[in-house]
ZANU-129857 format. One line per 10 residues: number of its first residue (from 1); for each residue x, y negated, z of C-alpha. Coordinates in steps of 0.5 Angstrom, whole numbers, plus 500, padded with zeros to 3 digits. Each point is the difference from the previous one (the first is absolute). Example, Ala and Ser with C-alpha at 12.3 -4.5 7.8 and 13.67 -1.06 7.14 Angstrom:
<atoms>
1 = 525,509,516 | 502,493,498
</atoms>
This chain:
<atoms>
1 = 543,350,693 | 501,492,502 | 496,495,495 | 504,496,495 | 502,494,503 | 495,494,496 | 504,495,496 | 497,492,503 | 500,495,495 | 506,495,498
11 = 498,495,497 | 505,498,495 | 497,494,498 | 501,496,507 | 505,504,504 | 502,500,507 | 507,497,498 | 502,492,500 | 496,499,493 | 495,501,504
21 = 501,496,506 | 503,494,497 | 500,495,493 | 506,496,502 | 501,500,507 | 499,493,501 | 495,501,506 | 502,502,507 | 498,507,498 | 507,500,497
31 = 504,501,507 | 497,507,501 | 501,503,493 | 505,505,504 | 496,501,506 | 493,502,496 | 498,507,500 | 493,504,496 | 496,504,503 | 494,504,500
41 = 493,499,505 | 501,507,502 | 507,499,502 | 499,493,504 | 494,504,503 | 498,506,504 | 492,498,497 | 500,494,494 | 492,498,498 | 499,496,494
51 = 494,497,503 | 499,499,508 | 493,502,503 | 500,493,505 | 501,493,494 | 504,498,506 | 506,505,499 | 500,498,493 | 502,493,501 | 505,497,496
61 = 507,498,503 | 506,496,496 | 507,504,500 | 506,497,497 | 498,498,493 | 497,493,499 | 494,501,498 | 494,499,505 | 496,497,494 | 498,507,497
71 = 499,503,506 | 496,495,503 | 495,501,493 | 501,508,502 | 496,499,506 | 494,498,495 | 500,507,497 | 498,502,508 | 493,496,500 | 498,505,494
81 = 499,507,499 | 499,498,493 | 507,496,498 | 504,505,505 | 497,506,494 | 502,496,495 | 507,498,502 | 500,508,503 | 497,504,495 | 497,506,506
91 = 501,507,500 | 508,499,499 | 503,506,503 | 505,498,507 | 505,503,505 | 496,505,502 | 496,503,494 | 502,506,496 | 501,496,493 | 505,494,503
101 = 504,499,495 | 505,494,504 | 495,494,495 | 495,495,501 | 496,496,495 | 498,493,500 | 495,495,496 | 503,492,499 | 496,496,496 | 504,497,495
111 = 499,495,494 | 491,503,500 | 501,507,502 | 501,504,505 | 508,504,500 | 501,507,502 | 507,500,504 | 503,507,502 | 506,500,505 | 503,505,504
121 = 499,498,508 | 508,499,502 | 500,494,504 | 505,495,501 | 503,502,507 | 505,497,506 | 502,505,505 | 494,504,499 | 494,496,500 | 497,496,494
131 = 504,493,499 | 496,496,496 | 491,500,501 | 497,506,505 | 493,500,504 | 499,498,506 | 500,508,501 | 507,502,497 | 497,507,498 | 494,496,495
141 = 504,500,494 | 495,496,495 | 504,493,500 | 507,503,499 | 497,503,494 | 497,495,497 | 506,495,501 | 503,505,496 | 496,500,495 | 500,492,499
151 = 507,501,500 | 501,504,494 | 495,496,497 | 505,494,501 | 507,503,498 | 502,501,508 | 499,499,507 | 504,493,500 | 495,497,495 | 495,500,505
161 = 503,496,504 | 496,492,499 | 493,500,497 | 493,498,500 | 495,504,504 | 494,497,495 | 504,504,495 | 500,507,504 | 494,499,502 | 498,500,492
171 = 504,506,499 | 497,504,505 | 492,498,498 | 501,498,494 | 495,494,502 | 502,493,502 | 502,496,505 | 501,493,503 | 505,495,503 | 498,495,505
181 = 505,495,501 | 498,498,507 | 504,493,499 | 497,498,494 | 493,501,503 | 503,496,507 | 502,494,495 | 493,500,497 | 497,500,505 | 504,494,503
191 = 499,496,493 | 492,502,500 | 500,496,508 | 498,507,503 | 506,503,504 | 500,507,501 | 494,501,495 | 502,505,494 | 505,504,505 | 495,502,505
201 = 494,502,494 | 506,504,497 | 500,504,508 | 493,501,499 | 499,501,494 | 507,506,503 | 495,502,506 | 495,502,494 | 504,504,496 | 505,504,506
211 = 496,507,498 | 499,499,494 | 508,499,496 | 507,499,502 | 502,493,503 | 508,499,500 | 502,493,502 | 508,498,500 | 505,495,504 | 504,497,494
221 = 503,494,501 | 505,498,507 | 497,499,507 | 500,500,507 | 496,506,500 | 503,503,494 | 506,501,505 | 496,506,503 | 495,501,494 | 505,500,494
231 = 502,497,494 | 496,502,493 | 497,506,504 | 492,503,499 | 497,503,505 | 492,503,501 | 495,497,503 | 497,506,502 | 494,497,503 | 496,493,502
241 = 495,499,506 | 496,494,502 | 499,500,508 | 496,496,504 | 504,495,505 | 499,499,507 | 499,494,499 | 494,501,495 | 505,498,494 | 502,505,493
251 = 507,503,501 | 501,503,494 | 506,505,499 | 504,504,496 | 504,507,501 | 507,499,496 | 503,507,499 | 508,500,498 | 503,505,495 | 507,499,505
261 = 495,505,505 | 502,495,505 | 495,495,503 | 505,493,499 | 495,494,502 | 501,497,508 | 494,495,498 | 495,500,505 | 495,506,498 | 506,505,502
271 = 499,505,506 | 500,496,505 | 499,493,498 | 496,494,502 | 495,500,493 | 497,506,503 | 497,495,507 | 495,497,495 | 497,507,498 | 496,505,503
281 = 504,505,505 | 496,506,496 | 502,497,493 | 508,499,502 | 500,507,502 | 496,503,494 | 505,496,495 | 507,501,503 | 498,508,501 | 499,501,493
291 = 506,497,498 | 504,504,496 | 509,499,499 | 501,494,497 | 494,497,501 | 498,494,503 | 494,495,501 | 500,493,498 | 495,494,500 | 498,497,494
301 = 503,494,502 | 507,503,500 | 498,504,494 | 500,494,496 | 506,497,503 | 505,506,500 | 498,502,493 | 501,498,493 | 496,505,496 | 494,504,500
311 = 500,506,494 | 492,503,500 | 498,506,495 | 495,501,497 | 494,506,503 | 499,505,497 | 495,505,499 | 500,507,502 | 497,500,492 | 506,496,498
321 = 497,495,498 | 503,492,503 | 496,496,505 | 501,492,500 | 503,497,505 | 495,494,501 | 493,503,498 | 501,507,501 | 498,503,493 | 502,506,498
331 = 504,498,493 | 498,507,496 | 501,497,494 | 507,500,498 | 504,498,493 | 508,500,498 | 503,498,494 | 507,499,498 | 503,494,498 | 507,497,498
341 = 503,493,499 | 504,500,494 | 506,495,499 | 498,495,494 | 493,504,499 | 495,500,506 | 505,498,506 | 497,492,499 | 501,498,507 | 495,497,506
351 = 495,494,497 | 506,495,500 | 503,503,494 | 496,499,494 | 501,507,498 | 495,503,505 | 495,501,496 | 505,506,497 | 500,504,506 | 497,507,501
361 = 492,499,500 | 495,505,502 | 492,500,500 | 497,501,507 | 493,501,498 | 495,500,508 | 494,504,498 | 496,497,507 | 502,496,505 | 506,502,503
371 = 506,499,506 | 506,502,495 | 507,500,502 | 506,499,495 | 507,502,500 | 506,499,496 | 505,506,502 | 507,499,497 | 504,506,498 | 508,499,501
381 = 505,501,495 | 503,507,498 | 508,501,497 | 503,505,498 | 503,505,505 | 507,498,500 | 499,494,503 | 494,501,505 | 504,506,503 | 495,503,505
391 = 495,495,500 | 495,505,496 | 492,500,501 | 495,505,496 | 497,498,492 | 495,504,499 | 503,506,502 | 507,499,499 | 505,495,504 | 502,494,497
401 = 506,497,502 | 497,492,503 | 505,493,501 | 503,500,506 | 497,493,500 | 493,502,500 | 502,502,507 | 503,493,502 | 493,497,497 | 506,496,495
411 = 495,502,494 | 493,499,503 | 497,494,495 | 496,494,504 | 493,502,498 | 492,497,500 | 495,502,497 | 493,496,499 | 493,501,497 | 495,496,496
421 = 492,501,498 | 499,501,493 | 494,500,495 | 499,508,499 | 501,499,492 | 503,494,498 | 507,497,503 | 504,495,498 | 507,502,504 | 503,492,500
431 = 493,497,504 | 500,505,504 | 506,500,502 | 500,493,501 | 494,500,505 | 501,503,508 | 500,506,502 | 495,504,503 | 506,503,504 | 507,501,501
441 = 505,501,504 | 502,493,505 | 508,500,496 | 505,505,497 | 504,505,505 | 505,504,500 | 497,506,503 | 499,507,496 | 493,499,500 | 495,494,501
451 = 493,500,500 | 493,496,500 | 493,501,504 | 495,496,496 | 492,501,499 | 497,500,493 | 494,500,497 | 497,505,494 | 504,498,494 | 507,500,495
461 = 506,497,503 | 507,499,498 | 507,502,505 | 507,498,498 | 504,502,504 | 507,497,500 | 507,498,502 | 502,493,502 | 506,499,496 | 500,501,492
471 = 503,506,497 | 501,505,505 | 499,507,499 | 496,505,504 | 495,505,500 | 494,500,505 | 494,504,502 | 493,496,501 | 496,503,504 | 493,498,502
481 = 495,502,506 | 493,498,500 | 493,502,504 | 496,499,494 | 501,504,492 | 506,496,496 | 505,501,495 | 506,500,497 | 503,498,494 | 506,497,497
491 = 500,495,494 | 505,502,494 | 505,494,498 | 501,500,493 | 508,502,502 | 498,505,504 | 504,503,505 | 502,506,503 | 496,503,505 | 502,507,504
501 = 496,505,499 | 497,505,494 | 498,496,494 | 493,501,498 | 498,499,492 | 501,492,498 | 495,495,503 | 498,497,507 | 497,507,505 | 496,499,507
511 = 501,506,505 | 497,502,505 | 502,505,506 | 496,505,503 | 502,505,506 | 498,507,501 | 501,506,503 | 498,508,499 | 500,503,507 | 498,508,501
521 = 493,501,500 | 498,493,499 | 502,497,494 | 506,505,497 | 494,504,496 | 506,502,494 | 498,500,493 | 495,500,495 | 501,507,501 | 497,501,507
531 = 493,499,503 | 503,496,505 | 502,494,494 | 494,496,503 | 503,498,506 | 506,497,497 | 501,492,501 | 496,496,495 | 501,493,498 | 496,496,497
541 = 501,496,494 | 496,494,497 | 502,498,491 | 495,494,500 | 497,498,493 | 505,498,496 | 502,498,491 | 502,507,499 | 504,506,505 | 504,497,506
551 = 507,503,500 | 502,504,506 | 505,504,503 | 500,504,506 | 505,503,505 | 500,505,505 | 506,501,505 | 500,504,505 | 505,497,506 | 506,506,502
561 = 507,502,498 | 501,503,494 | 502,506,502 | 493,501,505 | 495,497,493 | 493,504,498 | 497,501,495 | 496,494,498 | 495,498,494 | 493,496,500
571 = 494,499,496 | 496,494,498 | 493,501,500 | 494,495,497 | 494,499,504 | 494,501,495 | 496,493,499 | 494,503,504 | 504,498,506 | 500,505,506
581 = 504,501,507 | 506,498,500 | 503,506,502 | 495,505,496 | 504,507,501 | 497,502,493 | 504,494,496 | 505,504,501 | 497,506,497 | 501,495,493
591 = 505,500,495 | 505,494,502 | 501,494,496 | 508,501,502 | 504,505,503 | 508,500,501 | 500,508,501 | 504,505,501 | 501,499,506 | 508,497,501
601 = 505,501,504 | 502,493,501 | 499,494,505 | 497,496,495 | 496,501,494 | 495,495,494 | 495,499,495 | 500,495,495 | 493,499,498 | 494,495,498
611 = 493,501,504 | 494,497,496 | 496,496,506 | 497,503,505 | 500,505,506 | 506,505,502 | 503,503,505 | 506,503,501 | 502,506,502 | 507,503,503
621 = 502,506,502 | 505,505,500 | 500,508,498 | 498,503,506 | 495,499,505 | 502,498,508 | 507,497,498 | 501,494,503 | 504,493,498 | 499,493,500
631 = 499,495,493 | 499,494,496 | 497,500,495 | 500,494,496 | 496,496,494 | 504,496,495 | 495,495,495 | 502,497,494 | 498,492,501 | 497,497,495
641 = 503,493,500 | 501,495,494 | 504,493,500 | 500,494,495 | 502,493,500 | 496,493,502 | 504,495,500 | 507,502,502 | 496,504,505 | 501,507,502
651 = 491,503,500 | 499,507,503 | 495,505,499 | 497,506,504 | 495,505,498 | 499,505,506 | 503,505,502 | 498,508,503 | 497,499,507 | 503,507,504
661 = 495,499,507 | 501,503,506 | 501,508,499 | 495,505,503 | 501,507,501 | 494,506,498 | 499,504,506 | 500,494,503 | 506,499,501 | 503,492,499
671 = 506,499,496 | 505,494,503 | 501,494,496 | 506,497,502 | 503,496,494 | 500,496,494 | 507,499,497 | 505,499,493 | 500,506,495 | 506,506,501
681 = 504,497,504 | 507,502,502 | 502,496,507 | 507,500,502 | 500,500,508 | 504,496,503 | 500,496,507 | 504,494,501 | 503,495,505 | 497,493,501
691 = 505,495,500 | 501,492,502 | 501,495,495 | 499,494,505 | 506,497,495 | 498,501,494 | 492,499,502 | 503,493,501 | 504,498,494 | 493,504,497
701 = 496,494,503 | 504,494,498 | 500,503,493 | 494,502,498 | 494,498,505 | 495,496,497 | 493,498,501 | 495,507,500 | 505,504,501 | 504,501,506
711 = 507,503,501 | 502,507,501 | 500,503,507 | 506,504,503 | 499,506,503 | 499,502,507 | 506,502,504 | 503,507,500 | 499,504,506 | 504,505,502
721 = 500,500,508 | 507,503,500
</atoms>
């Protein structure tokens, strides 16, 4: 008897018709809506792969859609193992397994966390083959996927055409990324006496960082050379090497990869050309040997002549944690809070404005001496569904339809943010605020993200984060990385103001982040009911001596879907006065302080408590011994502040707050701490396109601009590479 035919997945939300094509067939897409077909890998193919075994297979190469900006950050996810789990949870079943279902499911970092995307694998196709992205090897499936996954979180296909590569590359590691202006850097060093200064630090300081992150550079503005390059197009710089000329002189040289998989520059570094006569005949035939389709070497020189912008993300480590692009520090100590500017309440405007002083304010304190990175993320306006059509992106764990504008860039806010040291008790707000600050960003830009690099000392510090004009209203995400111990918490104003998420009870709270796993015959050792309770993760958690019991909350959520939950709880431990290790098996024989029992069937469960001062550890776990799954666990603490008047000046006060280290494991397993972020949060993903405002930049500067505070910057072009 022949088996059932197996169903495949249709996905209803994102189908293989023209909704999910196009948005308003504005693009030249448009002229191929009668032509455009869906197929499956394994009717493209006779053998679809989801990954190659040789990296080289897996390149990427642009097909019909404008949007060489993303698949240039796509080529990050192939210099870590770690970010390619990430973005392409492992253990999916593919066209040759027994359990394919037609499906596939994709992480995008939206708004502070990470989003699961499930589509079915019918891609777009033009007489049989893949039309829009693909690998260098067309039965390596990866790229087209994910394109399709980043295109149902846009609402379409078409809505990817034009964008920033710093925002994909965001979405993809949830990190953050740099744009270099390489005509900024040329006009600085020309103003400083020192021609071609700050371009060549930058290429060297691009040799450093070649093996460690992904470097983008783009053509935007019209040239000689843009002719055979391209205009608003991203590519890759795929690889730098420095040779030693036959004339004793540094050559330094870069490898530049086209996403159009075609090798476009005639310079003379191309096969053949006259540049390779200063080198080495054994260097010649090792660099042009290696080169792949689309690639092609160009001299520093060249490089800096050719191209207007560099794009560099930032490394990550394969424990997830960021490294700084001029130290190298690992940045394990991370914090977000939500914010929002609201119109006639804390929208104050940048320090023009006499109502600066309203806008969002949080305390940043820095527990040791620390390189620390601060950004302002700004989330786009959501509308109803009737107006925005398509255009859909995930909330949470539903969809919420998002502005057709926040895809053009049309309701991005010129943002910046700036950073003052204060006394760690007693602030007076107007004097602070009328002194310099020990950081911020150069001007306001139109970008959906800026942010600062500063370093600082130990102490308290006051981060306002704004807009340029008054009034306007947005929502953002400030987030902070640092190498040292930092946190985060915002300053409530008297009128408070709407911030996404879960409302703790009234009051200002600090929260602090951990992340774990349970992991069969590690650290999954069930629940108080088995032996094996022990080996689960242990976090500690320090009450310091205080008036009276400190109020806290904590949560634990396991990361899933909701139909794939376990069952969860946790335990709060005290560790006896006498002291002890840390990670005493026999502490966890006592009663708990604390318990959030039974155990649930639900992503999320809490416990609101008050802790006396002293030791704790918390314990997570779930019913059954040997189940695996990943969490956060996350601390939220009342902060003790009071506030008075002195002289028409706003004073602060700050008593401290819980102090959560680094978690540790008995058994001697490590837990992993990963962040510091705002309470209860419900983040609504989204993406967006940058958009010039040179006009409006313009009238903006001849208005506002006055000493102290410099006009709003545009954004980059957008790139599209069609």
């Amino acid at each position: 008897m022949r088996a059932p035919v197996r169903e495949l997945f249709r996905d209803a939300d994102f189908p293989a018709s023209d909704s999910s094509l196009f948005s308003s067939f504005s693009t030249p897409l448009a002229q191929f809506r009668e032509d455009i077909t869906w197929r499956r890998p394994q009717e493209i193919c006779a053998t679809p792969r989801l990954f190659a075994d040789n990296p080289q297979e897996g390149q990427v190469k642009q097909g019909l859609l404008g949007d060489c900006w993303f698949l240039c950050a796509c080529a990050a996810l192939q210099k870590s193992r770690h970010l390619l789990d990430q973005v392409f949870p492992p253990g999916q079943p593919s066209w040759h397994d027994h359990t394919y279902r037609g499906s596939f499911t994709c992480r995008v970092w939206q708004f502070g966390r990470w989003v699961e995307v499930t589509i079915d694998d019918r891609l777009p196709c033009l007489a049989g083959r893949l039309c829009f992205s693909r690998c260098q090897r067309e039965d390596v499936f990866w790229l087209p996927l994910l394109e399709k996954v980043y295109a149902k979180v846009y609402g379409s296909y078409e809505h990817l055409w034009a964008g920033q590569v710093a925002d994909a590359l965001v979405d993809l590691t949830g990190g953050l990324a740099e744009r270099w202006s390489l005509r900024d850097l040329a006009r600085a060093s020309s103003q400083q006496d020192r021609p071609g200064g700050s371009e060549h630090r930058t290429c060297r300081r691009l040799l450093s960082l070649k093996d460690r992150c992904l470097i983008s550079c783009s053509v935007l503005s019209p040239r000689a050379g843009a002719r055979e390059l391209g205009e608003f197009h991203a590519f890759i710089v795929s690889d730098l090497r420095e040779l030693q000329g036959r004339a004793g002189q540094s050559i330094l040289l870069l490898c530049i990869q086209n996403p159009w998989g075609r090798r476009c520059w005639q310079g003379p570094w191309r096969e053949g050309g006259e540049g390779w006569s200063r080198v080495d005949p054994a260097d010649e035939s090792e660099l042009l040997s290696q080169l792949q389709e689309g690639e092609f070497w160009v001299e520093e020189e060249e490089f800096l002549q050719e191209f207007d912008e560099v794009t560099v993300g930032f490394p990550i480590t394969e424990a997830g944690h960021l490294q700084s692009l001029y130290s190298g520090k690992a940045l394990c100590h991370t914090q977000e809070l939500p914010g929002a500017w609201v119109k006639g309440q804390s929208a104050g405007g940048c320090r023009n404005n006499s109502g600066f002083p309203s806008n969002p304010k949080f305390w940043l304190r820095v527990s040791e001496p620390s390189e620390v990175f601060a950004a302002v993320l700004q989330r786009p306006r959501v509308c109803a569904a009737g107006q925005a059509g398509r255009a859909r992106a995930p909330v949470g764990d539903r969809l919420a339809s998002r502005s057709p504008a926040s895809f053009l860039g049309e309701d991005y806010q010129a943002v910046g943010l700036h950073i003052w040291k204060v006394e760690k008790r007693r602030v007076s707000l107007p004097r602070v605020l009328s002194t310099p600050p020990v950081a911020g960003t150069v001007c306001h830009a139109y970008d959906r993200e800026v942010h600062l690099r500063c370093e600082l000392t130990p102490g308290y510090y006051l981060a306002v984060p704004s807009t340029f004009l008054k009034d306007v209203p947005a929502q953002f995400l400030l987030r902070v990385f640092s190498s040292g111990r930092v946190s985060l918490s915002a300053i409530k104003s008297a009128a408070g103001s709407p911030a996404p998420g879960e409302a703790l009870p009234a009051g200002e709270w600090e929260t602090v982040q951990l992340r774990g796993s349970w992991r069969t015959g590690q650290t999954a050792g069930g629940s108080r009911n088995f032996a094996s309770y022990p080996s689960n993760p242990c976090f500690p958690l320090s009450v310091p001596e205080g008036p009276g019991p400190r109020c806290v909350r904590v949560t634990l959520r396991q990361h899933c879907q909701d139909t794939q939950c376990h069952p969860i709880g946790f335990h709060v431990f005290q560790v006896p006065g006498t002291g002890g290790s840390q990670a005493a098996p026999g502490l966890l024989l006592q009663e708990p302080v604390l318990s959030c029992v039974p155990h649930r069937y639900a992503q999320e469960v809490s416990r609101l408590c008050h802790l006396s001062a002293g030791a704790y550890r918390i314990v997570p776990s779930t019913y059954l011994p040997d189940t695996e799954g990943a969490f956060t666990v996350t601390i939220a603490t009342r902060i003790d502040r009071w506030g008075s008047r002195a002289r028409g000046s706003s004073v602060y006060g700050v008593h401290r707050p819980v102090v959560a280290p680094a978690p540790t494991c008995p058994g001697g397993t490590a837990g992993e701490h990963v962040s510091l972020q705002g309470p209860g949060r419900r983040t609504r993903p989204f993406l967006e396109l940058g958009a010039s405002r040179a006009t409006l930049f313009s009238l903006l500067q001849a208005l506002h601009s006055q000493p102290g505070e410099a006009g709003a910057a545009p954004s980059g072009g957008l790139l599209h590479g069609s």
